[in-house]
ROSERO-26188 format. One record per residue (C-alpha): residue number from 1; residue in one letter; chain; x, y, z. Coordinates in pm, 1 decimal. Layout:
BEGIN
[atom NUM A A [X Y Z]];
...
REM end
This chain:
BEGIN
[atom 1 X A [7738.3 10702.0 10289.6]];
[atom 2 X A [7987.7 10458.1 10133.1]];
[atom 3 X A [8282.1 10560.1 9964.6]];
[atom 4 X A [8429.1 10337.5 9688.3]];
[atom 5 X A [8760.8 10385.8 9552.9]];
[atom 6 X A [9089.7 10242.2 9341.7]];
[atom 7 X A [9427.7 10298.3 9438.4]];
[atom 8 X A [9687.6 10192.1 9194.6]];
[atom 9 X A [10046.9 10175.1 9256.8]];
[atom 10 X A [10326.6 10005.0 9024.2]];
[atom 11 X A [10684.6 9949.1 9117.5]];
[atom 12 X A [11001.0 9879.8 8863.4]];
[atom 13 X A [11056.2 9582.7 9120.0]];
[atom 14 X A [10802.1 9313.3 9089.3]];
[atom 15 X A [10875.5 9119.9 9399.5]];
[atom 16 X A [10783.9 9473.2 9608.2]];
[atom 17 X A [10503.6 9484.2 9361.1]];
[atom 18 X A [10421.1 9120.7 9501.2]];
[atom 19 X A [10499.1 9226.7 9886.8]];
[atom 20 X A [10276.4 9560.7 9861.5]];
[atom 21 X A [9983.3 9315.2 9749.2]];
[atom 22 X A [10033.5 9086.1 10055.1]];
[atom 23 X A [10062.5 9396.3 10287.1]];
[atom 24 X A [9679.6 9477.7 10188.0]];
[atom 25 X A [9573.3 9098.1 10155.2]];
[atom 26 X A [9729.0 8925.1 10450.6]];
[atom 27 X A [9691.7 9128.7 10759.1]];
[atom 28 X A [9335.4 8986.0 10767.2]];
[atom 29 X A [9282.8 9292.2 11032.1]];
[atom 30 X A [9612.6 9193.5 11270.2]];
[atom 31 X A [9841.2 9544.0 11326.6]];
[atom 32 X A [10135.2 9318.0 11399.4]];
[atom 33 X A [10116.8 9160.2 11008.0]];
[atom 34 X A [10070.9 9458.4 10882.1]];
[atom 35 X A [10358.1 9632.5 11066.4]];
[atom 36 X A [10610.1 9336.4 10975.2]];
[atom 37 X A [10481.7 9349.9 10592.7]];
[atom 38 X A [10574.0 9709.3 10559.3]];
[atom 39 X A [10912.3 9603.7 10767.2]];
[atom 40 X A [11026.6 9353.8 10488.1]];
[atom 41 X A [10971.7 9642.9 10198.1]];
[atom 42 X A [11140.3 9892.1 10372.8]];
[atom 43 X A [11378.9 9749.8 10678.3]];
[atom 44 X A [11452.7 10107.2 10780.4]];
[atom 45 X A [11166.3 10287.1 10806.8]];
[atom 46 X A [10872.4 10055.3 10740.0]];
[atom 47 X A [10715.7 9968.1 11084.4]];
[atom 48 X A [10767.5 10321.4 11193.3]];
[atom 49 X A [10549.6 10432.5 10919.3]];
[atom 50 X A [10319.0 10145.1 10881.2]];
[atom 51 X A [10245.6 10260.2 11302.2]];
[atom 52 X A [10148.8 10627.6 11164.9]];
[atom 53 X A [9915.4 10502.2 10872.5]];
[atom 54 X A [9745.1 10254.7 11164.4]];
[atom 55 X A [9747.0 10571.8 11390.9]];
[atom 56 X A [9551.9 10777.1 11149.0]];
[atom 57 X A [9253.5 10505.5 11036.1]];
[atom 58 X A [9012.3 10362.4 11255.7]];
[atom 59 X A [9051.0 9970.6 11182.6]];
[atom 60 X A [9346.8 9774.5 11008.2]];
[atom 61 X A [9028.4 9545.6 10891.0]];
[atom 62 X A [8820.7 9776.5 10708.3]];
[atom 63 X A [9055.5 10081.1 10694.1]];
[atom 64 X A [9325.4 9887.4 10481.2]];
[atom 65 X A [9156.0 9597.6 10335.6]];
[atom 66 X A [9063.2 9655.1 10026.7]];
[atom 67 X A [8741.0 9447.3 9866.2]];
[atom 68 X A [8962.1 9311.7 9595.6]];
[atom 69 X A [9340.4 9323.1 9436.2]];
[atom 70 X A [9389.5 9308.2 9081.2]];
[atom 71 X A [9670.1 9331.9 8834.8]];
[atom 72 X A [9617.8 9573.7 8488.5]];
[atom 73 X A [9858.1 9732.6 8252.3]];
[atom 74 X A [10143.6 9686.3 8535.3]];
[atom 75 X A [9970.8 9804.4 8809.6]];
[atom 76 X A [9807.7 9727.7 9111.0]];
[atom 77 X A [9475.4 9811.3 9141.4]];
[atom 78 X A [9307.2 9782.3 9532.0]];
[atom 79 X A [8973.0 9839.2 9550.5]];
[atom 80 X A [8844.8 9953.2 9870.7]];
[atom 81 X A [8506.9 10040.3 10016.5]];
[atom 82 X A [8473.8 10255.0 10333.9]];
[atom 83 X A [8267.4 10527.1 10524.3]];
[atom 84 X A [8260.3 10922.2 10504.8]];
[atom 85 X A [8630.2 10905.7 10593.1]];
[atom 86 X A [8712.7 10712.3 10333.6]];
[atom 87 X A [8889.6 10960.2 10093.1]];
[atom 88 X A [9066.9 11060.8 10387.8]];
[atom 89 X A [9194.7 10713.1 10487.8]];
[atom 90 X A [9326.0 10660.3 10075.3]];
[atom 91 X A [9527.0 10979.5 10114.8]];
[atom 92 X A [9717.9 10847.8 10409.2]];
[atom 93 X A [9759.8 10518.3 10242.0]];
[atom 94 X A [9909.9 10747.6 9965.8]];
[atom 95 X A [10136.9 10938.8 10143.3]];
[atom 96 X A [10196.2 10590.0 10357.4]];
[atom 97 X A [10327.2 10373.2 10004.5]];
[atom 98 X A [10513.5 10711.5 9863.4]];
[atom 99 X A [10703.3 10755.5 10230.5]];
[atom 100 X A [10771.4 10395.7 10239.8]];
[atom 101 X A [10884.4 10329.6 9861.5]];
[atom 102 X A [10953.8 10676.5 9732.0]];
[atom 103 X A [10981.1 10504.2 9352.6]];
[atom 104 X A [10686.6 10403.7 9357.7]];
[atom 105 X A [10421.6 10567.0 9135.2]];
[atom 106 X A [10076.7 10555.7 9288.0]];
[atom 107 X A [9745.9 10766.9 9290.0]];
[atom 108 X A [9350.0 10718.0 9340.7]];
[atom 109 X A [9022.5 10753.9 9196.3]];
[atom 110 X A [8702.6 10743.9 9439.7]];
[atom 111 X A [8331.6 10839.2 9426.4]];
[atom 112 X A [8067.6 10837.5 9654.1]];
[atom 113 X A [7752.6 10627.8 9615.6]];
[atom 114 X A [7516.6 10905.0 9672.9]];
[atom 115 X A [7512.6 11224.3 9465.8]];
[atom 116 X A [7809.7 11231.7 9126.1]];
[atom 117 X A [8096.6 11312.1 9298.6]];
[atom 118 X A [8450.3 11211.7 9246.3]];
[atom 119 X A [8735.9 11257.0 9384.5]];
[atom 120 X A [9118.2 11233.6 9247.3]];
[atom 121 X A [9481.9 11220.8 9405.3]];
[atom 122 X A [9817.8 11215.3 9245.6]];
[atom 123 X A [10137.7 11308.0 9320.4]];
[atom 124 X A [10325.2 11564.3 9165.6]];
[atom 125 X A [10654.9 11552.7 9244.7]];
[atom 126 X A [10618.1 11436.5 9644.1]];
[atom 127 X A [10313.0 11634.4 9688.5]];
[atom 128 X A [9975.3 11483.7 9702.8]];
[atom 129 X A [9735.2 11646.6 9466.9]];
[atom 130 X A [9350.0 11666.8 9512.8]];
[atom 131 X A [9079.5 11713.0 9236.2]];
[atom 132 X A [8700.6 11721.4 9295.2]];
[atom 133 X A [8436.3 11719.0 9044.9]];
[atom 134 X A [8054.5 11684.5 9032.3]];
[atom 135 X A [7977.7 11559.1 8661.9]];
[atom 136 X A [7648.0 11517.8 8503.7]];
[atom 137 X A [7487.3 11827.5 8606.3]];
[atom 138 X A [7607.5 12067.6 8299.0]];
[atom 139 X A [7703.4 11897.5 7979.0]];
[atom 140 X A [8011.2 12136.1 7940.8]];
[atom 141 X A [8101.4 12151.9 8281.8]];
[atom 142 X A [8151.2 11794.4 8184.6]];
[atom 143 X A [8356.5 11888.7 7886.9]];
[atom 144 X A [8541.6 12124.4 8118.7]];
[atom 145 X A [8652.7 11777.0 8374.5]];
[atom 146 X A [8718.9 11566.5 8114.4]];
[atom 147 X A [8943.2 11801.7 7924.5]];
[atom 148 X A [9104.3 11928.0 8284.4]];
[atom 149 X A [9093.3 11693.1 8565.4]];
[atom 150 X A [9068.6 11346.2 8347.0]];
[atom 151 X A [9369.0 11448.8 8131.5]];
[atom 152 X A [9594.3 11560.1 8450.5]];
[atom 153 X A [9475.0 11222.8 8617.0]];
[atom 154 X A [9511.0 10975.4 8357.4]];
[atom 155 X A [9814.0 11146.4 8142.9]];
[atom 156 X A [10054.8 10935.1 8333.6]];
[atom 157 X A [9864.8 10617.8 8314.8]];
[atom 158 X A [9865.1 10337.1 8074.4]];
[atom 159 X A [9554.2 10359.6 7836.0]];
[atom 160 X A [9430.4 10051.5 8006.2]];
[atom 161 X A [9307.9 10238.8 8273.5]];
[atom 162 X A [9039.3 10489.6 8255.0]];
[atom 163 X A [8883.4 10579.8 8517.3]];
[atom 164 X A [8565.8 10867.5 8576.0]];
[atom 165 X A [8179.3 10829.2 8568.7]];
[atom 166 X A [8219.7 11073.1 8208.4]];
[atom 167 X A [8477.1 10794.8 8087.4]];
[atom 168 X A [8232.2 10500.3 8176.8]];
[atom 169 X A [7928.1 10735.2 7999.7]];
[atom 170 X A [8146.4 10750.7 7689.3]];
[atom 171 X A [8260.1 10383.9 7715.3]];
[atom 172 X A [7916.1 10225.3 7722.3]];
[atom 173 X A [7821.0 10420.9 7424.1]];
REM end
C-alpha cells in the first residue's frame, strides 16, 4: 500500500521558508546535508533534532523526500509518497519542523491509495492532532466530515487550499 500525502508549513520569515524547502530538496538521500540544513535554521538545536527525525524513519531518501515542492497561498506544500508507515513518518516530520521552528504553522493531509481513507494532523497549540475518516460510504456520514473534520482542518488555512476526497467530489461538480 502507498500512502500519499501534503504537508504544508509557512513561516513569517521567507528566507527559513526558502531554507525549509532546500532541507527536503537537497539532501538527495545524504544524512550529513540534511543534518547541516536543519543546523543553519536552527544553530542551537537543529542537528540534534534533525538526528531524532533520521532516527525514527527508515531512509533520508524516501522517508524525507518528498515527490514535489510547491508554493500556494504562502505556503509550502511537500508532497510525499511512502509505504504503510507513511502517516507515521509525516507526524515526526511534524513534530520535527514545530520542535525546530516553533513559529512555524504546519499540518498534513494524506490518504491511502487503496480503500477512502484519510488522514489529518494539526497542531493545536503544541500538540499534534489526528483525524481519520472513511468518506463515501454514507452520504451523511459525509456531511458529518465535512462539517467536522474539514472545517477543524482547513479553518486556519487560506481558501486556496482545500484539501479532502469530499472537497475534490464537490469541486469537480
Amino acid at each position: 500500500m502507498e500512502l500519499h500525502s501534503n504537508l504544508y508549513y509557512t513561516h513569517p520569515d521567507a528566507s527559513i521558508m526558502d531554507k525549509l524547502d532546500a532541507l527536503f530538496t537537497q539532501h538527495r538521500g545524504n544524512d550529513s546535508v540534511f543534518l547541516q540544513g536543519a543546523a543553519t535554521i536552527n544553530g542551537d538545536e537543529g542537528a540534534a533534532l534533525a538526528q531524532d527525525l533520521l532516527d525514527q524513519v527508515d531512509s533520508v531518501e524516501f522517508d524525507l523526500g518528498p515527490e514535489s515542492v510547491s508554493r500556494t497561498a504562502g505556503y509550502s506544500v511537500a508532497h510525499f509518497v511512502h509505504g504503510s508507515a507513511g502517516d507515521e513518518f509525516i507526524e515526526a516530520i511534524l513534530l520535527f519542523l514545530k520542535s525546530l521552528l516553533p513559529e512555524i504553522h504546519a499540518q498534513a493531509w494524506g490518504c491511502g491509495d487503496d480503500d477512502p481513507w484519510e488522514f489529518w494532523l494539526k497542531f493545536e497549540g503544541d500538540e499534534l492532532v489526528r483525524e481519520d475518516d472513511e468518506p463515501f460510504n454514507d452520504p451523511d456520514e459525509d456531511e458529518d466530515i465535512k462539517a467536522s473534520i474539514y472545517v477543524w482542518w482547513h479553518q486556519d488555512m487560506p481558501a486556496e487550499i482545500r484539501e479532502g476526497f469530499l472537497n475534490r467530489v464537490q469541486d469537480d461538480e
